[in-house]
C-alpha positions in Angstrom: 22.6 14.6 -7.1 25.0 14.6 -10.3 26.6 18.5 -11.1 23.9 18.7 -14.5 25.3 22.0 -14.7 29.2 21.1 -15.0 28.4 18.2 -17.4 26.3 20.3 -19.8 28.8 22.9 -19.8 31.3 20.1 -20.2 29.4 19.2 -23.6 29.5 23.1 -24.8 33.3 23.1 -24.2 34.1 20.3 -26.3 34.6 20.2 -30.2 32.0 19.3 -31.0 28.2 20.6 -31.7 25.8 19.7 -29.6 22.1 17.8 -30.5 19.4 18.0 -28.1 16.2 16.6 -28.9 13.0 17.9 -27.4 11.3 15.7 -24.6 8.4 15.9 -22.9 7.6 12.7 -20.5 8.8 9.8 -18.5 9.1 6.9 -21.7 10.1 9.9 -23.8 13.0 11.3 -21.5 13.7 7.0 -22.0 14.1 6.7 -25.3 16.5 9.7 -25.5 18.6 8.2 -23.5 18.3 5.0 -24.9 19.1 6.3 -28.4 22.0 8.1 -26.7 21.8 11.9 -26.2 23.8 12.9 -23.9 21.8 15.8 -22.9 18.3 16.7 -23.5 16.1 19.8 -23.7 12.2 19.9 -22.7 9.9 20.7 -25.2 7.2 23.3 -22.9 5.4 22.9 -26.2 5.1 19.2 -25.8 4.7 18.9 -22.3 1.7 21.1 -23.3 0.3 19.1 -25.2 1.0 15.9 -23.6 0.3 16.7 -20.3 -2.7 19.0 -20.6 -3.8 19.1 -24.3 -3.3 22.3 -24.5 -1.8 24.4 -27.9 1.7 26.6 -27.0 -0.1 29.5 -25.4 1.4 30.1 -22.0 -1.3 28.1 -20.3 0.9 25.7 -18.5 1.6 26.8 -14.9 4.5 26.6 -12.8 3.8 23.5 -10.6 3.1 22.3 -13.7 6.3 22.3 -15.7 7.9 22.5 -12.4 6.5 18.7 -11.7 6.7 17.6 -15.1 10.2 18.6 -15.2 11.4 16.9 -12.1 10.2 13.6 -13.3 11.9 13.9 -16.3 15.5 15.1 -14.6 15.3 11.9 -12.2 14.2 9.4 -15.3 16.8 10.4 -17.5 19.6 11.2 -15.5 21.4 13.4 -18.0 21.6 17.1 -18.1 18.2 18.5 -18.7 17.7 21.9 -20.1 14.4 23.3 -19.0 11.8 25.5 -20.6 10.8 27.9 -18.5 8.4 30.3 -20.9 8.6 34.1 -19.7 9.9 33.4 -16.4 6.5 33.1 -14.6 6.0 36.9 -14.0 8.8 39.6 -13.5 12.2 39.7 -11.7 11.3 38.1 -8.7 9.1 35.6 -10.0 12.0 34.6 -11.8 14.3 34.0 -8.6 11.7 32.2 -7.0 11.2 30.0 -10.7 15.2 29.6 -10.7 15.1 28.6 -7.2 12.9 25.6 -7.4 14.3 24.2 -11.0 17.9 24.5 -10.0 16.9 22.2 -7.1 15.5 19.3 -8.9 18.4 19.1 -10.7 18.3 21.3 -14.4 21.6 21.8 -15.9 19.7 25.3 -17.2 17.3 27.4 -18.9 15.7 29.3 -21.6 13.5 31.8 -20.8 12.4 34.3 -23.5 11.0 37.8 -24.1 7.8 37.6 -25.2 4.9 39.3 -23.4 2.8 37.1 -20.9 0.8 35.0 -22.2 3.3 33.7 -24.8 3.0 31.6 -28.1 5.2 28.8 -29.9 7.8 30.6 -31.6 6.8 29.3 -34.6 3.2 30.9 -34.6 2.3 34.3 -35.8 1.9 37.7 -33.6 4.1 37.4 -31.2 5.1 40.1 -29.0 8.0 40.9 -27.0 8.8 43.1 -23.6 11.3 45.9 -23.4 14.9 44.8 -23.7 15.9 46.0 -20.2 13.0 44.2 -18.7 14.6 41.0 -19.9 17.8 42.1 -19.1 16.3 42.5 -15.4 14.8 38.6 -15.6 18.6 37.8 -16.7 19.9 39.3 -14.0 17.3 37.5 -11.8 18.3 34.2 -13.0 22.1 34.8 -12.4 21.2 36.2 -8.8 18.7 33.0 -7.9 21.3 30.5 -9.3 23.5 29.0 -6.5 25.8 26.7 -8.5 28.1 28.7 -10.8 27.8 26.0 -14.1 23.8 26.8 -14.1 23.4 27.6 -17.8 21.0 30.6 -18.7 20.0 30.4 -22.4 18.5 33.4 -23.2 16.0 33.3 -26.3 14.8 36.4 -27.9 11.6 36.4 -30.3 12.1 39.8 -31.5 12.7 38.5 -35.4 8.9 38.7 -35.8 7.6 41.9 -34.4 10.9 44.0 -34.9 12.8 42.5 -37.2 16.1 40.4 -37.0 18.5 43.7 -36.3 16.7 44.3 -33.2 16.7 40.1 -32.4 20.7 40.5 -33.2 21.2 43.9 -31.0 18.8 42.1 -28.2 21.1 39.4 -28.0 24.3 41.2 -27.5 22.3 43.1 -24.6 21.2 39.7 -23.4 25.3 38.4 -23.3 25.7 41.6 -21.2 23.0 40.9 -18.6 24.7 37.4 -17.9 23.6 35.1 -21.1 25.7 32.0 -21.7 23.9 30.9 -24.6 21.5 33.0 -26.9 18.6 31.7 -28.8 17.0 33.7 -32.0 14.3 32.1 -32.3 12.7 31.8 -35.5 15.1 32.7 -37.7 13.1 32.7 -41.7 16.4 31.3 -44.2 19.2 30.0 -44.2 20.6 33.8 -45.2 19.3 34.8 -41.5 21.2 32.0 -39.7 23.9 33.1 -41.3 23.4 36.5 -40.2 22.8 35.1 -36.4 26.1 33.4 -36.5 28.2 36.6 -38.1 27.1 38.7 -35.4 30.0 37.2 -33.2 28.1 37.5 -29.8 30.8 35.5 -27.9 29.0 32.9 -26.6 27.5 29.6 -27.7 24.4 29.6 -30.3 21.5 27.4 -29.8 19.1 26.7 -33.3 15.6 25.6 -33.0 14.9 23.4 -35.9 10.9 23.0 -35.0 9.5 20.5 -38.0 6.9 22.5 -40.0 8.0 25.9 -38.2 9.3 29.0 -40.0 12.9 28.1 -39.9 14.3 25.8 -42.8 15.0 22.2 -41.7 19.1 22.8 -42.5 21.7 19.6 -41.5 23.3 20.1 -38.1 26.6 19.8 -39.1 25.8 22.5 -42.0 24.7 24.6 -39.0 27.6 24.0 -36.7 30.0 25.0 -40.0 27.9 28.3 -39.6 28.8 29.0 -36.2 25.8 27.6 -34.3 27.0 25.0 -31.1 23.6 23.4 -30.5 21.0 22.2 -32.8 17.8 21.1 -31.0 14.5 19.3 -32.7 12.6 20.2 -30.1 8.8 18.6 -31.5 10.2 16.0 -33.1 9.4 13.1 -30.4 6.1 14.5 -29.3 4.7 15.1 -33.1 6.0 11.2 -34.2 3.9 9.7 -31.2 0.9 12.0 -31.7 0.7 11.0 -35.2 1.2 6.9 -34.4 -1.4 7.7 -32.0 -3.7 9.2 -34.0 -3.3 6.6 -37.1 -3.6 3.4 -34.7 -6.4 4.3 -32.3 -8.0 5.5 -35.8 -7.1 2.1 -37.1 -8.4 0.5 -34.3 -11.7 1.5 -34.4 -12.2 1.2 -37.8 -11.2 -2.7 -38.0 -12.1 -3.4 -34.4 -8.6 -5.1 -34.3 -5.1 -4.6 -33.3 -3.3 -6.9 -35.2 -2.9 -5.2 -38.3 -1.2 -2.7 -36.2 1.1 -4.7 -34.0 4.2 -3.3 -35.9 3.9 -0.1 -35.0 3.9 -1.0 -31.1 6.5 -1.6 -28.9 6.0 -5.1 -27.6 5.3 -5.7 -24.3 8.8 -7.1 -23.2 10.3 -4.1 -25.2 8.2 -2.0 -23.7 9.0 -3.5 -19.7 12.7 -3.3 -21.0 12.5 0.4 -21.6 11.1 1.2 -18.7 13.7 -0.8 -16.7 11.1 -3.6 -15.4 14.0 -6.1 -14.5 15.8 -4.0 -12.0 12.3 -3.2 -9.8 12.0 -6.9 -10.2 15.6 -7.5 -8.7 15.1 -5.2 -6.4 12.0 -6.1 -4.9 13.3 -9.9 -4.8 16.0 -8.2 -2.8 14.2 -6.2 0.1 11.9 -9.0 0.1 14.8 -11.4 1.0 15.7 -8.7 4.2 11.9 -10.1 5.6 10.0 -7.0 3.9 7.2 -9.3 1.7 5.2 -8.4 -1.5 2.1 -8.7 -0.1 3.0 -5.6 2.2 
């Protein structure tokens, strides 16, 4: 298995910022890589949604993500960062969460603060636990982690419910429980991102920029002259297929025809090259040459 951890790191320690887009599936995790990312986050939010149908409310379980995210690791083969909600319960739970997503292969995670069951970050009445009991899930994940380069982004969704002072002085604790990367979520103008950045916290900032979401929709290289390293649309691939969906299936039953909305579809020789039909081919035209046969 490729060192995800040391290549994502690798990315933070260049000069440049850093864009992540969110995904959430197999053809998803594809066309990332396809477009060229060379690193990815996963969106829990979408794999909510995709996966079960389910709003952002904590209702997704750990086999869950856990399974989702391992088939997105080995389809993209670039360093995944993983969204890992509250952590699955307290300190312990964490270690045993860390445990089993460090060994399919994440280059890290986020896990946040807010109280079990959680919300999108972008939705109102959020509320967070006590600093030190995030400081004791931090600790968790840097105890669990075997590989030194696993990257712990801790996310703190304080601005809401205490305002973003105590996001700011929650993130500094956060660096000192073992943070590499902090994430102030929800952040409401450009004025607070600004704030975010000034607070020199000494490690790498990561800004969500969640289409339709409380914070303003600001240019990631306007964001990296502010201080911020990584810039992540994190719905941005799961909202643009739920709304083709939507608009062609609708479509669809109202003409009781697809041709009118061929040109919003991938063909199906696009689609087979995506998905890498030609090597299968090759390689079952192989094995089947060393006396295995496709009727087996």
């Amino acid at each position: 298995m490729k060192n995800y951890p040391k290549a994502f790191r690798q990315l933070l320690a260049g000069g440049d910022s850093v864009l992540l887009v969110g995904v959430y599936d197999g053809i998803s995790a594809l066309a990332a890589k396809k477009a060229g990312f060379a690193a990815c986050s996963i969106s829990g939010a979408a794999v909510a949604a995709s996966r079960m149908g389910y709003p952002d409310l904590g209702l997704m379980t750990f086999n869950e993500i856990l399974e989702q995210s391992q088939m997105i690791v080995r389809v993209a083969e670039l360093p995944i960062i993983a969204d890992i909600d509250t952590g699955f319960g307290g300190p312990l739970n964490v270690v045993r969460t860390i445990e089993a997503f460090e060994a399919i292969g994440v280059a890290g995670v986020h896990i946040e603060d807010q109280v079990f069951p959680k919300k999108c970050g972008h939705f109102n009445k959020k509320q967070v636990i006590p600093a030190e009991d995030m400081e004791a899930k931090l600790r968790a994940v840097k105890h669990a982690a075997k590989n030194p380069d696993f990257v712990l982004i801790a996310r703190t969704d304080a601005r809401d419910p205490e305002g973003l002072e105590s996001a700011i002085e929650r993130s500094r604790r956060y660096v000192g429980a073992g943070a590499d990367v902090i994430f102030v979520e929800a952040p409401r103008d450009r004025a607070e991102l600004e704030q975010v950045a000034a607070a020199d916290l000494g490690v790498p900032l990561w800004v969500n920029l969640a289409e339709g979401g409380k914070t303003p929709m600001i240019d990631p290289a306007e964001l990296s002259q502010m201080g911020f390293k990584i810039a992540v649309y994190p719905g941005a691939a799961s909202k643009s297929a739920a709304k083709t969906l939507v608009e062609v299936l609708a479509g669809i039953k109202k003409d009781g025809s697809v041709g009118p909305y061929l040109d919003k579809m991938m063909s199906l020789a696009e689609r087979s090259a995506l998905l890498g039909l030609s090597a299968y081919e090759e390689l079952d035209e192989s094995l089947a040459g060393q006396g295995f046969t496709a009727s087996a």
